[in-house]
C-alpha positions as semicolon CSV with decimal commas, in nm:
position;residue;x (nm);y (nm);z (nm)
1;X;-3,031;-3,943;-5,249
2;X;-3,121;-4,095;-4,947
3;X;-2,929;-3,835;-4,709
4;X;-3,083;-3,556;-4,882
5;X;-3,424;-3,711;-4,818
6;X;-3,318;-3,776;-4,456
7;X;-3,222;-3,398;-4,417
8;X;-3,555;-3,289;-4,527
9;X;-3,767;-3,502;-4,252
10;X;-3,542;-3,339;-4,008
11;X;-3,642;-3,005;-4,106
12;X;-3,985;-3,103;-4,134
13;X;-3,984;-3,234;-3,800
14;X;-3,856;-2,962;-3,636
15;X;-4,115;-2,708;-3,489
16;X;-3,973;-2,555;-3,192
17;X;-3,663;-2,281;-3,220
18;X;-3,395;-2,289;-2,924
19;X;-3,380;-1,940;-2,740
20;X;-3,141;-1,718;-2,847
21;X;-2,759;-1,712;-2,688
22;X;-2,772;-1,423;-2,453
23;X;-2,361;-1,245;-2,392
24;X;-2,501;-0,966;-2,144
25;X;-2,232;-0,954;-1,855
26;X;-1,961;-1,079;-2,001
27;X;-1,639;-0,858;-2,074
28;X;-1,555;-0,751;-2,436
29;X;-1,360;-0,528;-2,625
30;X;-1,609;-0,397;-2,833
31;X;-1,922;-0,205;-2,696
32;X;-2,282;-0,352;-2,675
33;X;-2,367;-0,072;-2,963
34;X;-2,115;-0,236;-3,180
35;X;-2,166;-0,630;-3,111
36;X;-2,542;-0,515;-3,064
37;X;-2,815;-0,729;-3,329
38;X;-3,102;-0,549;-3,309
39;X;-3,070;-0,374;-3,698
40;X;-3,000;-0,707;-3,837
41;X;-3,229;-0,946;-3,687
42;X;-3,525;-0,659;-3,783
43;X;-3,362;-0,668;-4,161
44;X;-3,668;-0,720;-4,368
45;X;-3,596;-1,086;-4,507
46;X;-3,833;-1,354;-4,641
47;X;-4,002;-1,630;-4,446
48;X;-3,937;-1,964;-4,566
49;X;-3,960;-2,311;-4,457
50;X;-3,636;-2,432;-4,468
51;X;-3,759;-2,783;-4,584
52;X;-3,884;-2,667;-4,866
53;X;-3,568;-2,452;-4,946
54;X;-3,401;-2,798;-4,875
55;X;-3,602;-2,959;-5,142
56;X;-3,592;-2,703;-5,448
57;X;-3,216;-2,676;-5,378
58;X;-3,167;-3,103;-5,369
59;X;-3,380;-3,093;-5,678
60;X;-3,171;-2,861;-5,855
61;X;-2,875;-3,005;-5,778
62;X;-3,004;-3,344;-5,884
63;X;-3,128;-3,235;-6,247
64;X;-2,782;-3,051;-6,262
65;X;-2,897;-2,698;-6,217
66;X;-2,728;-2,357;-6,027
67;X;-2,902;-2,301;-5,744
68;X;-2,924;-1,895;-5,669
69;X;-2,751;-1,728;-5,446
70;X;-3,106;-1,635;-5,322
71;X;-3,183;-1,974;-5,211
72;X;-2,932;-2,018;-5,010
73;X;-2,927;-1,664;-4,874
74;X;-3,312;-1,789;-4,755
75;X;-3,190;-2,048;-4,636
76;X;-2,953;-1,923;-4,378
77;X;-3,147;-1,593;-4,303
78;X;-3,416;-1,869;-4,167
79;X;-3,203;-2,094;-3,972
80;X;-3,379;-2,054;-3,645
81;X;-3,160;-2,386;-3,434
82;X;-2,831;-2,517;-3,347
83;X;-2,954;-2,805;-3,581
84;X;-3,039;-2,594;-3,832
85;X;-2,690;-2,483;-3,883
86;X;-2,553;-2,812;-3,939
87;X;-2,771;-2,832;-4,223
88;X;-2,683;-2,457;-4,357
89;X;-2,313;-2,601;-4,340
90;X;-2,428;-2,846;-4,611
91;X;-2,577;-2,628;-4,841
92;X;-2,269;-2,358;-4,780
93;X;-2,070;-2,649;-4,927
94;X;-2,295;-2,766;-5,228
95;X;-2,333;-2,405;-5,298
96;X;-1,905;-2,351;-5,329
97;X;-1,894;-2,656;-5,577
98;X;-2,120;-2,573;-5,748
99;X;-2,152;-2,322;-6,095
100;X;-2,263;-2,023;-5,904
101;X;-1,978;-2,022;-5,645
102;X;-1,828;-1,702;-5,719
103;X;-2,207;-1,565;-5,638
104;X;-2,209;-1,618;-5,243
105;X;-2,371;-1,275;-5,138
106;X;-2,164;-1,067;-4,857
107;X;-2,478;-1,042;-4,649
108;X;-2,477;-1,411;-4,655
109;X;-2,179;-1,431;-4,522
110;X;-2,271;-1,193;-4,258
111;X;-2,553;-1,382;-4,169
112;X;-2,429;-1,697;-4,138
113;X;-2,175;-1,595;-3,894
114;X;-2,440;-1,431;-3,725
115;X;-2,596;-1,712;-3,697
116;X;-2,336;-1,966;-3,560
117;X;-2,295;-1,710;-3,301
118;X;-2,634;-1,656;-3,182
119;X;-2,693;-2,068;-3,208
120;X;-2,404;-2,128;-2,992
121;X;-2,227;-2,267;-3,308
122;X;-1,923;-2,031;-3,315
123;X;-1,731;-2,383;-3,399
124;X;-1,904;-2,403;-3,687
125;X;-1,863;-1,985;-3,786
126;X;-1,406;-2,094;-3,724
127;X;-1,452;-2,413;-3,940
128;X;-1,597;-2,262;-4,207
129;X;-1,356;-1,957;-4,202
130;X;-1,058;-2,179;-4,175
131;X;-1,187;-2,407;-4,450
132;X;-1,279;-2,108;-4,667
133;X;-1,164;-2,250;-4,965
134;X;-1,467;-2,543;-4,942
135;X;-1,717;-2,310;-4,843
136;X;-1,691;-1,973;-4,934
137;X;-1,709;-1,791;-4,598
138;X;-1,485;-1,433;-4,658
139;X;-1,630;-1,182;-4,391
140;X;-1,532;-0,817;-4,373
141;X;-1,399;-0,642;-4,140
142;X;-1,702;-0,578;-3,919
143;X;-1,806;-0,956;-3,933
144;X;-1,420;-1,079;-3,815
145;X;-1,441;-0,825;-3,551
146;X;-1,773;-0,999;-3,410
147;X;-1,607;-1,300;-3,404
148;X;-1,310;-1,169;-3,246
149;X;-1,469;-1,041;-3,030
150;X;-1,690;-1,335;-2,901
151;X;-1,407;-1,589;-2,870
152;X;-1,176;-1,275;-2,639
153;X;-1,497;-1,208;-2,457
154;X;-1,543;-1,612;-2,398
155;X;-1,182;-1,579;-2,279
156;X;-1,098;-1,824;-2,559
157;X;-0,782;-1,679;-2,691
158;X;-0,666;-2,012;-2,896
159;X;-0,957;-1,920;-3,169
160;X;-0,950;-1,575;-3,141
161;X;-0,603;-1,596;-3,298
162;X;-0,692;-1,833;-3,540
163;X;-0,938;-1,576;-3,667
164;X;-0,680;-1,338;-3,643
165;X;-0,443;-1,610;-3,836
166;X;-0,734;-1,618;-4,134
167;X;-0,771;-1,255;-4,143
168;X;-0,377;-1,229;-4,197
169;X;-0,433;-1,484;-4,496
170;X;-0,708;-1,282;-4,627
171;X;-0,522;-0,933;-4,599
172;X;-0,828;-0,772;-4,400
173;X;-0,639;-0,542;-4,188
174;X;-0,808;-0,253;-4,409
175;X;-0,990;-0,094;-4,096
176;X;-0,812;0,005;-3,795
177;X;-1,068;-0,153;-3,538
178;X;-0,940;-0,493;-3,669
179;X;-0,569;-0,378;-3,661
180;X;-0,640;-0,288;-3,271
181;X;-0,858;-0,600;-3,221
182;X;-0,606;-0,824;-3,393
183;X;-0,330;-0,684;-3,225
184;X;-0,478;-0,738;-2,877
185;X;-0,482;-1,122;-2,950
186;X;-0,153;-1,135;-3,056
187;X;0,024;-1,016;-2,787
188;X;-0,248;-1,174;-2,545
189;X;-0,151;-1,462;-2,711
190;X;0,239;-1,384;-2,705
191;X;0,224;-1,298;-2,335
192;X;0,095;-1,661;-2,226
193;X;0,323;-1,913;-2,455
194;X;0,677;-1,830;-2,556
195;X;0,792;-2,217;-2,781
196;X;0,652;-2,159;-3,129
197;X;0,676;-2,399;-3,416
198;X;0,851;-2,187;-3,718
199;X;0,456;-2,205;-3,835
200;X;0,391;-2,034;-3,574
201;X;0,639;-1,799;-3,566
202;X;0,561;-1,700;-3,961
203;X;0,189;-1,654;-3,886
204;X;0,280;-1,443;-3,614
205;X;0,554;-1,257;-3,813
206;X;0,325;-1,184;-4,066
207;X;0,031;-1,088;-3,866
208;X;0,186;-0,863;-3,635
209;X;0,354;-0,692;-3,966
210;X;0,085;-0,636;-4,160
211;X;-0,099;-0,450;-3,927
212;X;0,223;-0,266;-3,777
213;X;0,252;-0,100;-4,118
214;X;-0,061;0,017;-4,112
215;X;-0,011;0,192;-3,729
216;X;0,163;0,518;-3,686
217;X;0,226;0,495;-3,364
218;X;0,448;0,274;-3,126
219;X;0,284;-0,022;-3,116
220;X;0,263;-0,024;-3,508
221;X;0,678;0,011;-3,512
222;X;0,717;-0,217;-3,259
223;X;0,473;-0,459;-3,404
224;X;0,674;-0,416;-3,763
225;X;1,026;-0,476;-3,565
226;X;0,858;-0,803;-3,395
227;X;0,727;-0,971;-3,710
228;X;1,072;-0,851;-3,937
229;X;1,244;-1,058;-3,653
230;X;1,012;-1,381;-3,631
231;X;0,997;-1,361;-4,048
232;X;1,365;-1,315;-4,064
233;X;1,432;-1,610;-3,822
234;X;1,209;-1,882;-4,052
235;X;1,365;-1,668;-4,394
236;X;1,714;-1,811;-4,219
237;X;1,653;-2,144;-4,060
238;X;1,347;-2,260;-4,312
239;X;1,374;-2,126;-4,668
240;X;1,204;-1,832;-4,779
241;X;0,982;-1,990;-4,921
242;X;0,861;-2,119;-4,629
243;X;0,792;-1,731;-4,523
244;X;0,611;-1,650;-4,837
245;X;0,463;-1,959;-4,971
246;X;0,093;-1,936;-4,950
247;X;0,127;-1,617;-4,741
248;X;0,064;-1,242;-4,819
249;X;0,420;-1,120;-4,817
250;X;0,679;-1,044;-5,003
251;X;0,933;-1,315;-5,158
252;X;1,239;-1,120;-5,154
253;X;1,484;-1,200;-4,888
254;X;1,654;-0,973;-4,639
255;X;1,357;-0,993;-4,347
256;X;1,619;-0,954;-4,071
257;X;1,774;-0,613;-4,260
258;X;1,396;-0,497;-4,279
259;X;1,360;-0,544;-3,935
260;X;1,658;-0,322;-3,854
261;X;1,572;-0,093;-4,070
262;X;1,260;-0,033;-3,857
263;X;1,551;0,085;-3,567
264;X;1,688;0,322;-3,786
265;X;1,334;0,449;-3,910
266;X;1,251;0,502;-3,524
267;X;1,618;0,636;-3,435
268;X;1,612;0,885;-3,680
269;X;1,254;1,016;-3,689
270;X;1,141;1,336;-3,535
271;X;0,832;1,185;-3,401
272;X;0,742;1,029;-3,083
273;X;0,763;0,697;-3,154
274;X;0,951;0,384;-2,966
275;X;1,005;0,092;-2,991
276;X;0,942;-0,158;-2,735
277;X;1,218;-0,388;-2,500
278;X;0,995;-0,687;-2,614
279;X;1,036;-0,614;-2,959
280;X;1,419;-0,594;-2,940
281;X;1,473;-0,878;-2,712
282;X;1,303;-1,102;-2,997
283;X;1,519;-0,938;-3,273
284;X;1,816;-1,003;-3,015
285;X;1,722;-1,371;-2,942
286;X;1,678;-1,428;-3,307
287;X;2,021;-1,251;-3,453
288;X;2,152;-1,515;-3,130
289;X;2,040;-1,792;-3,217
290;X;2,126;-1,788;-3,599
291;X;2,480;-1,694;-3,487
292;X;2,498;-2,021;-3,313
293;X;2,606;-2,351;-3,491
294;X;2,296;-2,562;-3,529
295;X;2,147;-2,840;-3,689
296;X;1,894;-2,590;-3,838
297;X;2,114;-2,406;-4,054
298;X;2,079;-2,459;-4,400
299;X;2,361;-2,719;-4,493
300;X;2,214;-2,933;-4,225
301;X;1,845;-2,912;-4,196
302;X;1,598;-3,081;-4,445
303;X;1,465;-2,799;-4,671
304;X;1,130;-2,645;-4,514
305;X;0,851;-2,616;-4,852
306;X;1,110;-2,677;-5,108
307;X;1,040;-2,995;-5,216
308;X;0,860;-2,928;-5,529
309;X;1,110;-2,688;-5,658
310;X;1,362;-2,768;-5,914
311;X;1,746;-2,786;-5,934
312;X;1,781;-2,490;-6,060
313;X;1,580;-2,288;-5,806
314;X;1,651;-2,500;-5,505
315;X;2,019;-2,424;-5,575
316;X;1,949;-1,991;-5,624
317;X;1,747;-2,034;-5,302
318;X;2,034;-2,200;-5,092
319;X;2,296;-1,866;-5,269
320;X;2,005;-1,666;-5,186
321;X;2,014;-1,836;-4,826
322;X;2,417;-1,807;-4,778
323;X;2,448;-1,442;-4,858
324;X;2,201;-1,365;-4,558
325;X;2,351;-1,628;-4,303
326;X;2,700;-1,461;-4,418
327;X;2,569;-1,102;-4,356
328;X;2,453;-1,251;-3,989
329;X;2,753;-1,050;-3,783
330;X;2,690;-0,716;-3,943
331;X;2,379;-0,765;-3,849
332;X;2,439;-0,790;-3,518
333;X;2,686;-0,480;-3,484
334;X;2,429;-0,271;-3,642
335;X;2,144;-0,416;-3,374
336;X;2,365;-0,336;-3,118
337;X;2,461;0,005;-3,249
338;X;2,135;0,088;-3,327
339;X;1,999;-0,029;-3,014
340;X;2,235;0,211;-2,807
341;X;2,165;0,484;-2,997
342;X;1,765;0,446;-2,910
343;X;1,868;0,390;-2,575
344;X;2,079;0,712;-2,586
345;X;1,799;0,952;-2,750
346;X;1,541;0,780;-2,531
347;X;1,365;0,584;-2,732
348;X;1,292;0,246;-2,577
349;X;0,937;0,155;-2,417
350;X;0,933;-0,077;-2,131
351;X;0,595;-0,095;-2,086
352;X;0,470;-0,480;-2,208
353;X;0,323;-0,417;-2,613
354;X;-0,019;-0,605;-2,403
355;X;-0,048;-0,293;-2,194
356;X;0,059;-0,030;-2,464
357;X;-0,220;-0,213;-2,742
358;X;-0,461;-0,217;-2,435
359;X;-0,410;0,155;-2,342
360;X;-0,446;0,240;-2,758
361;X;-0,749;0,012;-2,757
362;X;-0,881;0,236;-2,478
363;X;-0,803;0,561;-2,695
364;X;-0,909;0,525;-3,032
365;X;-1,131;0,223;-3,078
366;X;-1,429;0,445;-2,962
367;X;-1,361;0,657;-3,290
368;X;-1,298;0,339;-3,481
369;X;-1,642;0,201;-3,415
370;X;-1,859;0,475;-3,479
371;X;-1,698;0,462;-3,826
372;X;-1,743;0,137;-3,857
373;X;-2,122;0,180;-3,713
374;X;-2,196;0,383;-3,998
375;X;-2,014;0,191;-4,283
376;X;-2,236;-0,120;-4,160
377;X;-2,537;0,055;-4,129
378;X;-2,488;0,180;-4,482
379;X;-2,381;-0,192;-4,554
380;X;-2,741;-0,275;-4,468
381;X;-2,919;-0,060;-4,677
382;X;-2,682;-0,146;-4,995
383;X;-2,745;-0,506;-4,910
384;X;-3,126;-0,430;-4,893
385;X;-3,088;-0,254;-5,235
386;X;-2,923;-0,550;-5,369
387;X;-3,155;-0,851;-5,275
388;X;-3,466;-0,635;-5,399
389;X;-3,322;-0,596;-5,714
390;X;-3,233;-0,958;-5,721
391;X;-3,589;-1,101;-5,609
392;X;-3,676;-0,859;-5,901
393;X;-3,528;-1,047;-6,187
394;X;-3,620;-1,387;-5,998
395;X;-3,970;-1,248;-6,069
396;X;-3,889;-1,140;-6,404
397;X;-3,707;-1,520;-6,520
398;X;-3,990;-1,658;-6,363
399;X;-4,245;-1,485;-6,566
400;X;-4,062;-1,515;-6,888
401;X;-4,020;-1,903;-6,827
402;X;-4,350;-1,923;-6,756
403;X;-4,488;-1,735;-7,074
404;X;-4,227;-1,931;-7,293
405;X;-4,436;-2,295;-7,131
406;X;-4,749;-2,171;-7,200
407;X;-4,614;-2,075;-7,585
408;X;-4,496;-2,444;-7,649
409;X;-4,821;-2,603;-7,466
410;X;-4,967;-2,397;-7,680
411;X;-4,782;-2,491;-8,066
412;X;-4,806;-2,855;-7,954
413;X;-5,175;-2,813;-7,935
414;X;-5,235;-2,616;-8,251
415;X;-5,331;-2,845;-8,575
């Protein structure tokens, strides 16, 4: 009780709002039309004092009550400090554990990352993504690509790709301005550190595929041939189900046959497409190092996530596990074949996958964003829609409640 209390004084207290986080003259992907908050911060929205907000919603909580998603939508559409978020955190939280969870409005969402970033609280906008589970926060794809955006144009590549990491997790890569975006970090990323954890090398496997599928170009095969190669690698000296435990992707083994079925896709397709050195160097160093005698192979090594599964399992896993280590050679004939014959038919990119995602940012994500423009504009108007309906039956419940007190008040009083 007391902390709640506490909370309240603080808002009460505070009178003056910090001046808003300026990002002119700094270099970004996206254009100042796109990252631009001019439509959202003249929304129409309701003024409220955020202490009282603070109150009704401590009240509620206390006589074991929802609160609406309404009140908490006020809440952070009114946050106007870097102090203020802190306590918008709070309520995000109450708000997931409580009743009306499941009722966290997308615009609220929106706003709040908004928020963090215009506050100078873009920690706060990654903790609450990454802990999305405790608090709610699922963006679309124009709200990760703000916050991709800030953290590249900040030059802070480390949290960039942890967005990226989350919007791998949440299988965003529905729009290709995030594909580009996400890209772009990843092979920033790759460029600068080359000893990865097998963590590391599943979250990159998986979100350099995922997108890769979804590009029809080289980058997109090349990106499909690099993740097959860094999933395959953990698939052999992990587990699979280290590769698809709690991840988006498939459970069935064979990642390292996938990944050279990607050559044979390129080798035998009439389109332009290549694939890049630095995707089959990785492939190579992978199909090497499994080929080598090692204490990670799977007789030696402790098992990586299979320590809650059964006899019975743990056993099909480790056939499962032997028929792709045993397949390991052929493997390696048909990467070499394969290789040769892209080499022969002139099919191999040497140009970095940084410079070739750079040079496809620089041709298509000005298409990309005027679509994506447009879908948010029309975002804002459906939102608009949405929350005026809403304050509607607010108004409604209200009224009825307050016709059905005035009813009893008045059958107590009558003889």
């Amino acid at each position: 009780m007391a902390a709640p209390m506490v909370r309240r004084g603080i808002l009460l207290a505070r009178q003056v709002s910090l001046p808003q986080l300026t990002l002119a003259g700094k270099r970004c992907l996206l254009s100042a039309a796109y990252v631009d908050s001019h439509k959202w911060e003249t929304r129409e929205k309701e003024d409220c004092h955020l202490a009282d907000l603070a109150s009704l919603m401590d009240k509620t909580y206390e006589r074991k009550l929802p609160v609406s998603s309404l009140t908490i939508s006020r809440f952070v559409d009114n946050i106007s400090s870097r102090e203020e978020i802190d306590h918008a955190e709070y309520y995000l939280y109450k708000f997931r554990h409580s009743p009306n969870c499941w009722y966290l409005r997308d615009w609220t969402i929106h706003t709040w990352i908004r928020q963090c970033l215009k506050y100078d609280a873009q920690d706060k906008a990654l903790y609450t993504l990454v802990n999305k589970i405790q608090y709610g926060i699922f963006p679309d794809n124009f709200t990760f690509n703000l916050l991709m955006d800030y953290f590249i144009k900040k030059e802070n590549y480390k949290d960039a790709l942890s967005v990226v990491f989350e919007v791998m997790m949440q299988e965003a890569f529905e729009v290709p301005s995030t594909q580009l975006l996400s890209l772009y970090v990843l092979y920033h990323c790759l460029a600068k550190k080359t000893d990865f954890t097998w963590e590391e090398e599943r979250n990159f496997g998986a979100s350099l595929l995922l997108p890769g599928l979804k590009q029809k170009n080289s980058v997109g095969l090349s990106s499909q041939l690099y993740g097959y190669a860094l999933l395959g690698k953990v698939e052999l000296q992990q587990g699979l189900r280290a590769v698809y435990h709690n991840m988006p992707l498939l459970w069935r083994p064979g990642y390292l046959d996938r990944a050279l079925q990607v050559m044979e896709k390129a080798a035998s397709s009439p389109e332009d497409g290549k694939l890049c050195t630095e995707a089959l160097r990785v492939l190579d160093s992978a199909l090497q190092a499994l080929m080598a005698p090692a204490p990670g192979s799977p007789e030696a090594r402790p098992p990586g996530g299979e320590g809650r599964q059964g006899p019975e399992e743990l056993l099909e896993q480790l056939d499962v596990e032997e028929t792709e280590q045993s397949k390991l050679p052929q493997y390696l004939e048909r990467f070499k074949a394969l290789h040769s014959k892209l080499q022969a038919l002139g099919k191999v990119e040497s140009e970095s996958l940084l410079t070739l995602t750079t040079q496809l940012i620089k041709d298509q994500l000005p298409t990309c964003e005027a679509e994506d423009i447009a879908t948010y504009e029309q975002k804002l108007r459906q939102w608009h829609l949405e929350r005026v309906q809403l304050i509607q039956r607010e108004q409604e419940q209200r009224e009825k409640a307050r016709l059905e007190y005035q009813a009893r008040r008045a059958a107590k009083a009558s003889p």
